[in-house]
C-alpha positions, 0 to 999 in steps of 0.5 A, spaced: 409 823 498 404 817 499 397 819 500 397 814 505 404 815 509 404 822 514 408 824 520 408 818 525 407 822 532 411 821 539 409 815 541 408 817 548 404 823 546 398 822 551 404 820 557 408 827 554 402 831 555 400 828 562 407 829 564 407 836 563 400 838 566 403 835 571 409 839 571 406 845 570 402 844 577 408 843 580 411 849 578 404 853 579 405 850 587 412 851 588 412 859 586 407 860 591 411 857 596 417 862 593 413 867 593 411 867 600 418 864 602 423 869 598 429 868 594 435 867 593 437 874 590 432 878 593 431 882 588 426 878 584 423 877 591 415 878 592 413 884 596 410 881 602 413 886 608 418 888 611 420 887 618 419 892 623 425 894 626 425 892 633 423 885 631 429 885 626 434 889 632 430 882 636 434 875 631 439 873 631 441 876 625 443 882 629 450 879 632 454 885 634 453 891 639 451 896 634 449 892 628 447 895 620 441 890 617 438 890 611 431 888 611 428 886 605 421 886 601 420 879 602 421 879 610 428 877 610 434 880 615 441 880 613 447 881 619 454 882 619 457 876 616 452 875 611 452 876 604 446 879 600 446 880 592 442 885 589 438 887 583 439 895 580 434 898 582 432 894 589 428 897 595 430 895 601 431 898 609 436 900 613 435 899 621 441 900 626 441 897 632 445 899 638 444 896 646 438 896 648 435 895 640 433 899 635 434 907 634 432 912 631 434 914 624 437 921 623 438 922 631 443 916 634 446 914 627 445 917 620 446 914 613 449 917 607 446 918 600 451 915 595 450 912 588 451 905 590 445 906 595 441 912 595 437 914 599 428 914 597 426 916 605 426 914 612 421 912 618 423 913 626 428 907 626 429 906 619 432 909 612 428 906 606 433 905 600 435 903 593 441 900 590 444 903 584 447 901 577 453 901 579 459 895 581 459 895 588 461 889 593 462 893 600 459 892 607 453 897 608 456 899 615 461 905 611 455 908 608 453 910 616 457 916 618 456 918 625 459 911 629 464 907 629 465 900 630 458 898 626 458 891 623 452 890 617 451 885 612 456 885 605 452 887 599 453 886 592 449 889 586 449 885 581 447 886 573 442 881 572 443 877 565 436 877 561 434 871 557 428 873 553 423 868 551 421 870 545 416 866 541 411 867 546 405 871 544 407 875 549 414 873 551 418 873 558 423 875 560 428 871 564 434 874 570 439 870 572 447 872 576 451 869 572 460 870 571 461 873 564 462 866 561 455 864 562 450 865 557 444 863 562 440 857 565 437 855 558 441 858 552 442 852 549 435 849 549 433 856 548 437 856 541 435 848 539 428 850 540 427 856 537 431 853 531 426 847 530 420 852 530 424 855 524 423 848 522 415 847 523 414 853 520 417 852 513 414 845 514 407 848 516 407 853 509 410 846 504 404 842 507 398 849 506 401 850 498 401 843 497 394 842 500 392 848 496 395 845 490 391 842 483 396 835 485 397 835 492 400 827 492 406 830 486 408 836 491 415 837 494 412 834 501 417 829 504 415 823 510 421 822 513 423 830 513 416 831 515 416 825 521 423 827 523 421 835 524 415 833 529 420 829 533 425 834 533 419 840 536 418 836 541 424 834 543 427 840 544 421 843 547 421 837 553 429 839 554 427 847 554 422 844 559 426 841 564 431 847 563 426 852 565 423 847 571 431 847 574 432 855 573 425 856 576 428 851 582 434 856 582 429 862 583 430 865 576 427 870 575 421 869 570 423 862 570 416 859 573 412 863 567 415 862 562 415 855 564 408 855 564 406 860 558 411 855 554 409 848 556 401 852 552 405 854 548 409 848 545 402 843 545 399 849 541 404 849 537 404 840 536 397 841 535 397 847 529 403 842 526 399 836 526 393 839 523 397 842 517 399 834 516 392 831 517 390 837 512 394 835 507 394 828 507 386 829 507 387 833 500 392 827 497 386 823 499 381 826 495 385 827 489 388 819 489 381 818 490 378 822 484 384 820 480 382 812 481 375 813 479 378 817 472 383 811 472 377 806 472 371 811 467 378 811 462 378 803 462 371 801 462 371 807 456 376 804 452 374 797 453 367 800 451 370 804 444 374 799 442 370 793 444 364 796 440 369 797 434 370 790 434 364 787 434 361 793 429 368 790 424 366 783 426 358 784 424 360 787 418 365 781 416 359 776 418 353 779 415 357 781 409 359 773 409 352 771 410 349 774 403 355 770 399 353 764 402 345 765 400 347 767 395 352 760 393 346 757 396 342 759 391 346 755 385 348 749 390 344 747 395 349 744 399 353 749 401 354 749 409 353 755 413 357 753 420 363 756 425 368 755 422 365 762 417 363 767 423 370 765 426 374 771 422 367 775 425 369 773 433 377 773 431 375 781 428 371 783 435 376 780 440 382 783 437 378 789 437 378 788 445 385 786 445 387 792 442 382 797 446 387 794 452 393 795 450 392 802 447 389 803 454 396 800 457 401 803 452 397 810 452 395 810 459 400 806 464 399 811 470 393 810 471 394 802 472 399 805 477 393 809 480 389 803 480 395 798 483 
């Protein structure tokens, strides 16, 4: 991998995270409406009160002339000809209400405990119970057992699919009804993200052991694997993204958490890959660095050695040649001393130079790659 070259980042980067504070806002805004509102499946519904029953016995949910209703947490009435889906295990109320509006529990009308709808407790007009974990899809009017001709809701208990987020620090589980060929509002996304976070961690680990390496710049690191993983994570953490922000929409039950624990989770997670990069690209900086000031100490070095050699050989030749000729001089005076005798002196010293060069070359070539 070049020292230079690095995992090039999303190039909408800021306008990502912009988008998904924004989103997040949105999410936090909607869920307390919903949970002021209530939910589709009551079950995952906030506890905001129930309705007395005279104000229940007093809507339009109360359609027949004795009427069962289920009133639950979240301040909803459920009548005759409604249909209400339930979790095992939720609280909920049963009023009756006869001509003249409520009447009293245990007196005029009496509900039976039974295993779909056991009883918890009761008040003046109402009966407090909750759902089994059993299969049931029934009108709660066969539970009454002293009239006839009582019309209540229709209600089914449900066994919620769970889908757990689970790469959290602390994870969050989702509930959703769904038919037996459904694997949940974000199983694919979930698969895709979960497998490009393997993906970032084998990538976080390659980039550490490189950083800690005596060569980073030789270690088994990859531009392109490393670019295409960046993107993959936050790709796929963008779909899980919308994914949990239209289960929210659906009133999934843990949906709008882990929305918002996700979209932390996932800006941590780019930010902790980006620093892996940024570390190692600092290491193979600094070994490329030292790595060029070497390369240049061993040329001027050989340059140096050879070149002193060869002058050394050369002022050897010369100085050798200048006492032949004073001697000749001495028996003839017309002997000449000139450049063409110190010539085998300065051809002895460049070659010793020219030597120095290519022995630097031959004995040495990547560092003129280092250079380069």
């Amino acid at each position: 991998m070049s020292a230079t070259g690095g995992p090039a980042g999303p190039t909408d980067g800021p306008m990502s995270a912009t988008r998904s504070r924004v989103l997040a806002g949105l999410v936090a805004c909607w869920l307390v409406v919903a949970l002021a509102t209530g939910g589709a499946v009551a079950g995952v519904a906030a506890d905001v009160g129930y309705q007395d029953a005279n104000t229940a016995c007093s809507s339009d949910e109360a359609t027949s002339e004795f009427s069962l209703l289920l009133l639950l947490q979240n301040g909803d009435v459920i009548g005759p000809g409604d249909t209400v889906a339930l979790y095992p295990g939720t609280e909920a109320r049963v009023v009756f209400c006869g001509g003249s509006g409520e009447e009293p529990a245990g007196d005029a009308w009496t509900l039976a405990d039974a295993e779909e709808l056991s009883i918890e407790g009761s008040g003046d007009y109402h009966y407090t119970v909750r759902t089994g974990d059993v299969a049931f899809e029934g009108d709660i009017a066969t539970f009454e057992e002293q009239r006839q001709g009582v019309e209540g809701p229709t209600l089914t208990i449900v066994t919620p699919q769970r889908t757990t987020l689970s790469y959290l620090d602390d994870p969050v589980t989702l509930r959703f009804v769904a038919g037996s060929d459904d694997d949940g509002p974000i199983a694919a996304e979930l698969s895709a993200y979960n497998r490009s976070l393997t993906g970032a961690a084998d990538l976080r680990s390659t980039l550490s052991e490189a950083a800690d390496s005596s060569s980073p710049t030789s270690a088994d690191v990859n531009v392109t694997a490393a670019s295409e993983t960046r993107r993959e994570v936050n790709a796929t953490g963008e779909d899980l993204s919308a994914a949990l922000f239209l289960a929210a929409q659906d009133g999934t039950a843990g949906a709008a958490q882990g929305f918002v624990r996700h979209e932390a989770h996932h800006e941590r997670t780019l930010a902790t890959l980006d620093a892996s990069v940024d570390r190692y690209l600092a290491a193979a900086k600094a070994e490329a660095r030292t790595a060029r000031l070497t390369a240049i100490g061993a040329l001027l070095g050989s340059f140096l050695l050879f070149g002193a050699v060869g002058g050394g050989v050369g002022n050897w030749i010369a100085k050798r040649d200048l006492e032949s000729i004073r001697r000749e001089r001495r028996r003839r005076s017309s002997v000449e001393y000139g450049w063409s005798d110190l010539k085998k002196a300065f051809a002895i010293a460049a070659l010793g130079v020219i030597v120095g060069t290519v022995l630097s070359v031959l004995l040495g070539s990547t560092l003129l790659e280092v250079l380069l």
